[in-house]
Steps between C-alpha positions, in 0.01 A plus 500: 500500500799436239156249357258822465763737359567295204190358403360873544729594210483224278844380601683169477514410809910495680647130633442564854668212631824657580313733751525398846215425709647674839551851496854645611523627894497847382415707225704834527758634702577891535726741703441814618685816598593344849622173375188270584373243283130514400429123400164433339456124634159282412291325734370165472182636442621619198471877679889713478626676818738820487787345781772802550821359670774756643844500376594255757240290353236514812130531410430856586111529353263307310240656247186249474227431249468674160737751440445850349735504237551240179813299595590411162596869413776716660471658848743672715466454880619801739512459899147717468372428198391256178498674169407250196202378277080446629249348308158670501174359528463546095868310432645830431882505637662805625789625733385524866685578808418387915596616784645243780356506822663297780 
């Protein structure tokens, strides 16, 4: 938490109150070399879900749970393949690539 981070370090803490308490519908949006859009959405869980939507706009695939690859750095999405950042076990971050299987 924002909490943790700061008092970790000593910090003042930020005003928070301008944060808003719902999160937005999605959290990233990405093409790829056929023109579909790769929208990381969130769940109400609090869980994200990797929706890919065709040109057209029709829901073509979904890609549930966890996914491999840290969504806050860049990726590029092929019709066969991911390429972008994992996280190891140890926190270490490095450029990692994954085949698509349909």
């Amino acid at each position: 938490s924002i909490r943790d981070f700061v008092t970790a370090r000593k910090a003042i803490m930020p005003d928070l109150s301008g944060i808003p308490k719902e999160r937005p519908w999605f959290e990233t949006v990405r093409a790829d070399d056929t023109g579909r859009a790769w929208v990381t959405r969130y769940l109400p869980n609090g869980t994200r879900r990797v929706e890919i939507f065709s040109p057209q706009g029709a829901l073509v695939g979904t890609i549930p749970g966890t996914l491999p690859f840290v969504v806050s750095r860049p990726s590029i999405m092929t019709a066969d393949r991911i390429v972008g950042f994992a996280q190891d076990e140890d926190g270490l971050i490095h450029l990692a690539s994954w085949r698509i299987v349909r």
